[in-house]
C-alpha positions as CSV (number, residue, x, y, z in Angstrom):
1,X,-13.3,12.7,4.2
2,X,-15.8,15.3,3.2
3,X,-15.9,16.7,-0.5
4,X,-14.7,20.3,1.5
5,X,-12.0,18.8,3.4
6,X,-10.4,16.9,0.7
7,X,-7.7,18.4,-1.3
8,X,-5.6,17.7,-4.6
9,X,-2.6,15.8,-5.0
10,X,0.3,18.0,-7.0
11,X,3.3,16.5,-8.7
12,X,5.4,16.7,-11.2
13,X,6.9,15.2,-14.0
14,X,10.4,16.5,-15.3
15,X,10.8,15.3,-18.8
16,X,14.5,16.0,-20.0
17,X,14.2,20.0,-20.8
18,X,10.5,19.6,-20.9
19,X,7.5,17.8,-22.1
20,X,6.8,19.4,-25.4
21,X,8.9,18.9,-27.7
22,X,9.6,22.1,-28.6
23,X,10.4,23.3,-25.0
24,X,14.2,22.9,-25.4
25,X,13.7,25.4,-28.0
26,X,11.8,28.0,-26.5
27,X,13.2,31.5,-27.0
28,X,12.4,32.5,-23.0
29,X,13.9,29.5,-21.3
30,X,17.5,29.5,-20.6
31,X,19.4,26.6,-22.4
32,X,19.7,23.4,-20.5
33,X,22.1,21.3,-19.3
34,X,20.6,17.8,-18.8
35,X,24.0,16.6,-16.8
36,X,23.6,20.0,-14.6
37,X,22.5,19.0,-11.0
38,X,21.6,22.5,-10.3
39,X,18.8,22.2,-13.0
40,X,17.2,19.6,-11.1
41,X,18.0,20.8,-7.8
42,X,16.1,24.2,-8.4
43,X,12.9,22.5,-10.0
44,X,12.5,20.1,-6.9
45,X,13.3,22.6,-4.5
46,X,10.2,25.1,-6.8
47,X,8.2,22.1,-6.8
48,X,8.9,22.1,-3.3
49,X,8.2,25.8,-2.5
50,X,5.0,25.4,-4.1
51,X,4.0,22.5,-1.7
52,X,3.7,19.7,-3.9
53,X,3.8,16.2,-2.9
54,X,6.0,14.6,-5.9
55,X,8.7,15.0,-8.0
56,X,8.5,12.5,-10.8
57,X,11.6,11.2,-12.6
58,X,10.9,8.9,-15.6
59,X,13.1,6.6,-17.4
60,X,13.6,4.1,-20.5
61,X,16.8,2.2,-20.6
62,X,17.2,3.1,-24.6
63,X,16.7,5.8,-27.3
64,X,13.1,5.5,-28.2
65,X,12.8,4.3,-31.5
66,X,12.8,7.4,-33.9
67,X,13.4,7.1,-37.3
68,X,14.9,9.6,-39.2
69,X,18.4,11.0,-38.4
70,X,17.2,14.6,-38.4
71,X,14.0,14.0,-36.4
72,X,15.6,12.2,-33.7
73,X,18.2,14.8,-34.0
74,X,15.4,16.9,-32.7
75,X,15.1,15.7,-29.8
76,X,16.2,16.3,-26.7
77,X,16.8,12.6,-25.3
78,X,20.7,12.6,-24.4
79,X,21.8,13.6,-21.3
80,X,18.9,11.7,-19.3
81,X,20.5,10.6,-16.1
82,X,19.5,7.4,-14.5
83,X,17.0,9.1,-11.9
84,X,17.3,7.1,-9.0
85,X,20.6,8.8,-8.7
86,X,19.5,12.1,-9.4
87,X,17.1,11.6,-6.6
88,X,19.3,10.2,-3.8
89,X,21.4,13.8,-5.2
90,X,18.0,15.5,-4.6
91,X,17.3,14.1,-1.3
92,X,20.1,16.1,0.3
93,X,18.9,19.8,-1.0
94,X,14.8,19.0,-0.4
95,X,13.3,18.2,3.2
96,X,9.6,17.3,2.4
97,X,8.8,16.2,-1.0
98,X,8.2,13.1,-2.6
99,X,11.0,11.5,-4.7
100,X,9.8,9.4,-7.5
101,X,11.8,7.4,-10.0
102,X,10.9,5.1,-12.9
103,X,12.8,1.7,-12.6
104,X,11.3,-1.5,-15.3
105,X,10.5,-4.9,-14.4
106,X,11.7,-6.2,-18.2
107,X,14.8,-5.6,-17.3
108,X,15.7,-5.2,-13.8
109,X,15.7,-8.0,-11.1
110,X,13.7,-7.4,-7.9
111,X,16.8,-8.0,-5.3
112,X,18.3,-4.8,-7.1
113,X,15.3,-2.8,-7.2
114,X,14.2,-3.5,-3.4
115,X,17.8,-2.4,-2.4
116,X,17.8,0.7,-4.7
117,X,14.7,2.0,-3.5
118,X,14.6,0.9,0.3
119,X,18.2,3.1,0.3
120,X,16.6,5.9,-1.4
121,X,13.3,5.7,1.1
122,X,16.5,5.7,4.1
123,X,18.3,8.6,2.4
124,X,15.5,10.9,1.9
125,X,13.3,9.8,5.5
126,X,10.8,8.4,4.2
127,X,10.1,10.2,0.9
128,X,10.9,7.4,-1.9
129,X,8.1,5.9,-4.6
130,X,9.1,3.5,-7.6
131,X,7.2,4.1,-10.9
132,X,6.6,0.3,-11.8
133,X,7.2,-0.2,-15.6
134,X,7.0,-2.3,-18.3
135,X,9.3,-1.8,-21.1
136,X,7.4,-1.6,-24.2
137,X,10.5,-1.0,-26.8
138,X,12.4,-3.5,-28.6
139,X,15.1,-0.7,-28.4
140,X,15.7,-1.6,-24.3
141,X,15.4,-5.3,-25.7
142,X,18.4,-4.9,-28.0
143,X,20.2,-3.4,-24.9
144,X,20.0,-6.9,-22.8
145,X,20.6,-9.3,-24.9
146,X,17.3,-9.5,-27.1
147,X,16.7,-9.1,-30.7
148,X,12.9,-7.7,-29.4
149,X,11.3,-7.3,-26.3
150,X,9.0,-9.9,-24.6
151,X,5.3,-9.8,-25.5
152,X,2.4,-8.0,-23.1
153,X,1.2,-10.4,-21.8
154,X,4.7,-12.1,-20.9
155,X,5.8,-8.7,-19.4
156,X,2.9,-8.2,-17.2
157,X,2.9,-11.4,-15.4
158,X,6.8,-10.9,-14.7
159,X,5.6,-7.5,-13.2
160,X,3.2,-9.1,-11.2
161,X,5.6,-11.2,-9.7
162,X,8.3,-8.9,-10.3
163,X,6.2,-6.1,-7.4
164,X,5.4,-9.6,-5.0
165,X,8.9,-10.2,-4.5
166,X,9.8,-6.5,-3.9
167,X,7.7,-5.7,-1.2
168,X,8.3,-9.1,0.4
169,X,12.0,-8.2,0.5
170,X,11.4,-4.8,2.3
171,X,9.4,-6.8,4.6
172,X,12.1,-9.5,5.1
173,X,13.3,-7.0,8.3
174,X,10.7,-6.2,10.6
175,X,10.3,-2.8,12.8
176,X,12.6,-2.5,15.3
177,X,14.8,-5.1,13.9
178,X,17.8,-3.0,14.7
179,X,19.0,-3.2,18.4
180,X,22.6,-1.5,18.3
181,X,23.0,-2.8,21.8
182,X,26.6,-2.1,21.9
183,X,26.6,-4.0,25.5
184,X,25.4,-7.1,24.1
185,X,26.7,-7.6,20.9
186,X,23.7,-7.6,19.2
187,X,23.4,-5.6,16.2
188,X,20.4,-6.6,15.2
189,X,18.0,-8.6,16.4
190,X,18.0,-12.5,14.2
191,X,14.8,-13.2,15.1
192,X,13.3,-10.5,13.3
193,X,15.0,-11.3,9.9
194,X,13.7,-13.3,7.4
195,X,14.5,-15.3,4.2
196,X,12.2,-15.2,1.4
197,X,13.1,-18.6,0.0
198,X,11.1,-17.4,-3.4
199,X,10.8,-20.0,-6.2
200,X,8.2,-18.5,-8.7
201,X,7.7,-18.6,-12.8
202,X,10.1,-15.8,-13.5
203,X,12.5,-15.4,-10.1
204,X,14.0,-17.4,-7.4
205,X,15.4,-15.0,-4.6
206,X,16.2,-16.3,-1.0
207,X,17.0,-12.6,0.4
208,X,17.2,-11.3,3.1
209,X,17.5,-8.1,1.7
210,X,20.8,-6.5,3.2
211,X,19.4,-3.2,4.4
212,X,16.6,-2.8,7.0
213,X,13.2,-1.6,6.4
214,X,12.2,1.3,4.6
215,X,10.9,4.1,6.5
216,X,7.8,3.9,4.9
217,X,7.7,0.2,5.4
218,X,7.3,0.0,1.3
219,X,8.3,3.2,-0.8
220,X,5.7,4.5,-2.3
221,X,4.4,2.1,-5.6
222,X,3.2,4.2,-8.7
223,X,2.0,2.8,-11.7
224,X,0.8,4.1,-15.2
225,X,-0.4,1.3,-17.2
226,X,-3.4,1.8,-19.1
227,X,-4.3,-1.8,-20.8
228,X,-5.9,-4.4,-19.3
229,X,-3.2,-6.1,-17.5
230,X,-1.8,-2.3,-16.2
231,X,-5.3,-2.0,-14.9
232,X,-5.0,-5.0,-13.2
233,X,-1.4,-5.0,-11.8
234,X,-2.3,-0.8,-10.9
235,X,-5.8,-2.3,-8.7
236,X,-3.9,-4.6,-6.5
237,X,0.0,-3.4,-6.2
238,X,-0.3,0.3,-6.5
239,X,-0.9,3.2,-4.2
240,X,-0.4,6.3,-6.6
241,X,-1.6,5.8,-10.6
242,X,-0.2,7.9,-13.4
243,X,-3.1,8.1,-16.1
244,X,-3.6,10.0,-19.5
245,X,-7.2,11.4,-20.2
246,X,-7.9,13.6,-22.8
247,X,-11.0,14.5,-21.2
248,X,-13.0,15.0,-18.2
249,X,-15.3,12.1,-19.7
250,X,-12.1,9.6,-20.4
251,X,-10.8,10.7,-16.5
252,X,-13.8,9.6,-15.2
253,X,-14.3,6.3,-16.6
254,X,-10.7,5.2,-15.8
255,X,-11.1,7.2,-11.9
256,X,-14.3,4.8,-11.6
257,X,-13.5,1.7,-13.1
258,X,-9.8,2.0,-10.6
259,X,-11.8,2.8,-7.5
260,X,-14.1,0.0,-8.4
261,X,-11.0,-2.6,-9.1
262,X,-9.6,-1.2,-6.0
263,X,-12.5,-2.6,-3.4
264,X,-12.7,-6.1,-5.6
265,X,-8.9,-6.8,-4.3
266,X,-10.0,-5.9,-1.0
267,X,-8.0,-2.9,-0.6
268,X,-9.7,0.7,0.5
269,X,-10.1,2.3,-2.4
270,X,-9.5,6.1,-1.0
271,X,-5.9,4.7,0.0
272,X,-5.3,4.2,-4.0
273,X,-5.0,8.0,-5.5
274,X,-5.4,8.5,-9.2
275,X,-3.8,11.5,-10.6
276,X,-3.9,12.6,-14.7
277,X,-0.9,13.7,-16.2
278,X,-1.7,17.3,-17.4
279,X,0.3,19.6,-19.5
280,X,-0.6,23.5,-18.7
281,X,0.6,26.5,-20.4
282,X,-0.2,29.6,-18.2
283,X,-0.1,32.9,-19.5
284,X,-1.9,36.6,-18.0
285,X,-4.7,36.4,-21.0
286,X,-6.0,33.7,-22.6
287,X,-4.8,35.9,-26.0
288,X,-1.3,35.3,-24.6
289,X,-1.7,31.7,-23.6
290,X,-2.9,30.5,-27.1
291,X,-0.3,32.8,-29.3
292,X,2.3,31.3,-26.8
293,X,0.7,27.6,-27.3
294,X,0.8,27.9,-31.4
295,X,4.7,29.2,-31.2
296,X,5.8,26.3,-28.5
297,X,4.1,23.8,-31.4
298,X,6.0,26.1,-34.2
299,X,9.3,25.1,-32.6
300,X,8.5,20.9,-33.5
301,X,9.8,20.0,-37.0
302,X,6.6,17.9,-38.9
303,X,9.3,15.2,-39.5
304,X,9.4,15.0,-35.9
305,X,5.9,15.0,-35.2
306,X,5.0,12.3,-38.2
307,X,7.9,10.1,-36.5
308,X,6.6,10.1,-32.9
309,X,3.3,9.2,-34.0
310,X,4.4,6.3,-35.6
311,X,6.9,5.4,-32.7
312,X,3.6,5.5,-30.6
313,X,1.3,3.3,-33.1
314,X,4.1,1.0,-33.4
315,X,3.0,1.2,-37.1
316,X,5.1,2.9,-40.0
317,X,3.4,5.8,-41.8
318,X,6.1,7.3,-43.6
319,X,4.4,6.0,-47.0
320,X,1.9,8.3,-45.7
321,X,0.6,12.0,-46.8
322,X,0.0,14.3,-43.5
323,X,-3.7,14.8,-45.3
324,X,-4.5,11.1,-45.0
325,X,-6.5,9.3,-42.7
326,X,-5.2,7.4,-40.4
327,X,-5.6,3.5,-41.8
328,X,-6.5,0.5,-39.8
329,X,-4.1,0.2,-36.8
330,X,-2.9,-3.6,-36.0
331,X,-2.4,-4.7,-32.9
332,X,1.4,-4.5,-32.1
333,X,3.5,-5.5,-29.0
334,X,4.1,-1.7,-27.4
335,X,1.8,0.5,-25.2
336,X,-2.0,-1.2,-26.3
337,X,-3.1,1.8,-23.8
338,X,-1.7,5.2,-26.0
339,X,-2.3,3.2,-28.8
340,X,-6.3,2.8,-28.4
341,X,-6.2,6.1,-27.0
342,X,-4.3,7.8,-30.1
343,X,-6.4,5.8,-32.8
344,X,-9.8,6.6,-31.0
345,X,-8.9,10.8,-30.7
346,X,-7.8,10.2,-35.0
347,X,-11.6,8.4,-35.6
348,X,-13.9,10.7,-32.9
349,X,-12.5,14.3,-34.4
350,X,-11.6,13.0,-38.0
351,X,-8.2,14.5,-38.0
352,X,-5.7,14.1,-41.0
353,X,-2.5,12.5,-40.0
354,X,-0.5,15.8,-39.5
355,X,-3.2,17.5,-37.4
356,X,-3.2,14.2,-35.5
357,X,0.7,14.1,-35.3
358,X,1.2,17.5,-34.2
359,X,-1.1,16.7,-31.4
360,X,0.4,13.4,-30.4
361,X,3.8,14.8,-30.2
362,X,2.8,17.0,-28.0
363,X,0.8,15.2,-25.1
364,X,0.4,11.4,-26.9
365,X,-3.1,10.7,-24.9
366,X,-2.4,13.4,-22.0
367,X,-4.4,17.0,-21.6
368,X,-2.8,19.9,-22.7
369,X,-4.6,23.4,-21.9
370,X,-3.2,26.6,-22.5
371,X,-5.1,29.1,-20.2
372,X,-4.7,32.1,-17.7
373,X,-4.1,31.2,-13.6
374,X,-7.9,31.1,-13.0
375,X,-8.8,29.3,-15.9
376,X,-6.2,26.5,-15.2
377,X,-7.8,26.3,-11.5
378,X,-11.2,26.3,-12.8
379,X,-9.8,23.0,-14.6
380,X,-8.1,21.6,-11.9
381,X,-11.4,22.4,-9.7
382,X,-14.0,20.9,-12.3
383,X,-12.2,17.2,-13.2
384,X,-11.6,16.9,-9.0
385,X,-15.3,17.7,-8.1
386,X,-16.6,15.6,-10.9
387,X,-15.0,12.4,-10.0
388,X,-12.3,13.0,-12.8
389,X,-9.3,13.0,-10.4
390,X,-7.6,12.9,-6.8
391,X,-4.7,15.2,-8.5
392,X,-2.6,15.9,-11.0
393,X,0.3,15.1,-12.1
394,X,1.8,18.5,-14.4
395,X,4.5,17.8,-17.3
396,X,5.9,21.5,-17.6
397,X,6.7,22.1,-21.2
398,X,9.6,24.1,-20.9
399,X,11.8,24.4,-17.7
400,X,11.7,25.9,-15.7
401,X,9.2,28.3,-16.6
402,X,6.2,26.1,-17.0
403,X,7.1,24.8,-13.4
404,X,7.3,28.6,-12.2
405,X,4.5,29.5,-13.4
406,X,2.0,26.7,-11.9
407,X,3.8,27.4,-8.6
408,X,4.1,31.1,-8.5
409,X,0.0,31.7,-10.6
410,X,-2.3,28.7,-10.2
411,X,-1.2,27.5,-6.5
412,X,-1.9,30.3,-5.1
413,X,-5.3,30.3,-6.6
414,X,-5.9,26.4,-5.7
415,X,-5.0,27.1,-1.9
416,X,-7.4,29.6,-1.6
417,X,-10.4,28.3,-2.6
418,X,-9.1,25.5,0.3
419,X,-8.2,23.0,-3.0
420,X,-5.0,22.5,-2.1
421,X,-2.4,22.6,1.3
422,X,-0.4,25.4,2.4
423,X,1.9,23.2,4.5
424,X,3.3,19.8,4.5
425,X,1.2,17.5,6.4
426,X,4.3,15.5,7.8
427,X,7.4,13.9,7.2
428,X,7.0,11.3,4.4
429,X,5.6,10.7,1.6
430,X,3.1,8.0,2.7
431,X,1.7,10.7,5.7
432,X,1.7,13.9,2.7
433,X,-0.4,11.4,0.3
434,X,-2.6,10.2,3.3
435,X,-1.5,6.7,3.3
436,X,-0.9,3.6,5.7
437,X,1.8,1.9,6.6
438,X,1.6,-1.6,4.8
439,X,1.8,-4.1,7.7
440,X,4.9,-6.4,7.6
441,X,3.8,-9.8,5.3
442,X,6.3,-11.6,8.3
443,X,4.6,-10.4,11.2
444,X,1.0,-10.6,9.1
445,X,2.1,-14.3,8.8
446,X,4.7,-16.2,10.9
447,X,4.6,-19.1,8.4
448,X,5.9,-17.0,5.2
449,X,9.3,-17.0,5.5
450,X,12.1,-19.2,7.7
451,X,15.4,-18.5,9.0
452,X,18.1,-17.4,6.6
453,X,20.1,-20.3,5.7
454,X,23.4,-18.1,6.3
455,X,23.1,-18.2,9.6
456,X,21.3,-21.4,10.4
């Protein structure tokens, strides 16, 4: 495709009542009711409006770990509802776009997720995608049954496996599989069912997996991971990546070095899209933008903003003074990715711990611009054309304004310089992003699987 027929990918990411931590706050939002289905339902149905191809759910399966009764008190994390049943809820109010949830391999098991997701892909038509995870708290680990969570490493190479299994349990019924030949008898058609028979290091599943083939043949997979092994596991498994950059110059390097990964696993590297995460404040003058940037960051209490940045350097800094330097980081058993990226923004610009943490709680390692319409485009325009990004992915920081206001200003502005769609290109997600079917593993290779015992 030619640099003027390509165009963006546009999602979004709903984060409880909005990414910055101040959102819930904001004077010109109405309150919000994180149990309220008709929240949700009218951001997908903007998001929708404003022809984007995602709506991005994510997820945790615990409080992060805030210290500090009043700055967790801060924050807005009760009330977030597990999202792939929000979604199926969305599916029925939305027609075309992508529903995307985040679902962990630490503590899931793949026969659940494959069902889960395959019945949201049938729900919607074809408009599913699972956020792969890693769980990175020992908060989730106290949840299940662990005094802390597993270590990277450990965690990755269960994903790895974890992502194998899945897609080789959508695959377990082929195309066409379903007959409903009410003359016959014949449901389905046997020969065109397959047990898995999996024995691997982390899971032993026989499937078959009790409901038919996604529409899509395999929901879309979306992953986020930033280290070494979430580079690796992203290059081979995942069709849509979720990355921070703080600049063009970071987007670049991580946009290449994926692409590159891509074609060494063999895989097509324009049918793996790359998309920044991207917090934009849009106001009428850029006078506007910023005096509405510095009262969002008013609204975050310092305790809150020292606390998150030591919940995302794993480290404890309360010993600290918000004029210190930010000391030697160890290595610890969370997100290596925002860690690197947090402790390399503190050396580069030399900020003092509070600078630092008021920036962190804001985007961690994302970009946050505050800007008018064209100014936002102009962004948008410059990191796609300079091999920075297929898209974006925008974390609104109050809802539902900051949602409104991409749709309703920069849109418009993106579609006619020929940037981004007017219409939806077809009826799933996998034709909206551009993407193939995967081809059945069974049908790729007769030997993989064997009849299911249950019937044999």
């Amino acid at each position: 495709m030619s640099e003027t027929q390509r165009q963006m990918i546009l999602a979004t990411f709903i984060h409880n009542s909005g990414a910055h931590p101040g959102g819930w706050r904001w004077p010109g939002a109405p309150a919000v009711d994180q149990h309220d289905f008709a929240h949700y339902a009218h951001l997908a149905q903007t998001a929708e409006r404003g022809k984007m191809h995602c709506y991005f759910s994510g997820d945790s399966v615990g409080f992060p770990s805030i210290s500090g009764k009043e700055a967790f008190a801060a924050t807005d994390y009760a009330g977030k509802l597990e999202p792939t049943t929000l979604l199926g809820a969305l599916a029925a109010v939305t027609q075309n776009i992508g529903l995307i949830a985040t679902a962990s391999t630490t503590y899931n098991e793949p026969y659940n997720i494959a069902r889960r997701y395959a019945s949201l892909d049938h729900l919607s038509k074809g408009r599913a995608g699972w956020n792969v995870i890693t769980s990175a708290s020992d908060g989730e680990a106290r949840n299940f049954g662990r005094d802390a969570n597993m270590d990277h490493a450990g965690r990755y190479a269960r994903a790895e496996e974890f992502v194998d299994v899945v897609k080789t349990l959508w695959d377990s019924w082929e195309d066409g599989a379903l007959l409903r030949d009410r003359e016959n008898a014949r449901y389905f058609d046997p020969d065109k069912v397959h047990e898995l028979a999996h024995e691997g290091e982390f899971f032993k599943v026989a499937g078959p997996l009790n409901v038919a083939r996604p529409p899509q043949g395999h929901p879309i997979i979306v992953q986020a991971g930033g280290s070494e092994a979430g580079r690796a596991l992203a290059a081979r498994t995942a069709d849509l990546i979720f990355t921070a950059a703080r600049s063009l110059e970071v987007a670049r390097e991580f946009y290449t070095d994926m692409k590159r990964r891509a074609a060494l696993f063999g895989r097509n590297p324009d049918h793996m899209k790359v998309i920044p995460s991207v917090q934009f404040l849009v106001r009428s003058t850029e006078e506007e933008a910023r005096r509405a940037e510095a009262e969002l960051l008013a609204l975050v209490p310092e305790a809150l903003a020292l606390r998150t940045l030591s919940l995302q350097l794993g480290v404890d800094l309360s010993h600290l003074s918000p004029d210190d330097r930010l000391p030697d980081i160890p290595e610890t058993n969370g997100g290596k990715w925002v860690q690197e990226s947090i402790v390399h923004m503190a050396r580069e610009e030399d900020l003092p711990i509070g600078v630092l943490a008021r920036r962190v709680v804001v985007s961690r390692a994302s970009f946050s611009f505050a800007g008018t319409p064209e100014q936002v485009a102009d962004l948008c325009e410059d990191w796609f054309r300079k091999g920075g990004a297929d898209g974006f992915s925008l974390s609104p920081n109050y809802l539902p304004g900051g949602l409104e206001d991409f749709v309703d200003e920069v849109i418009p502005i993106l579609q006619r310089r020929g940037l981004f769609r007017t219409e939806y290109e077809g009826g799933t997600l996998r034709e909206n992003l551009g993407l193939p079917v995967p081809e059945n593993a069974f049908v790729a290779d007769p030997t993989l699987g064997r009849e299911p015992r249950m019937w044999a």
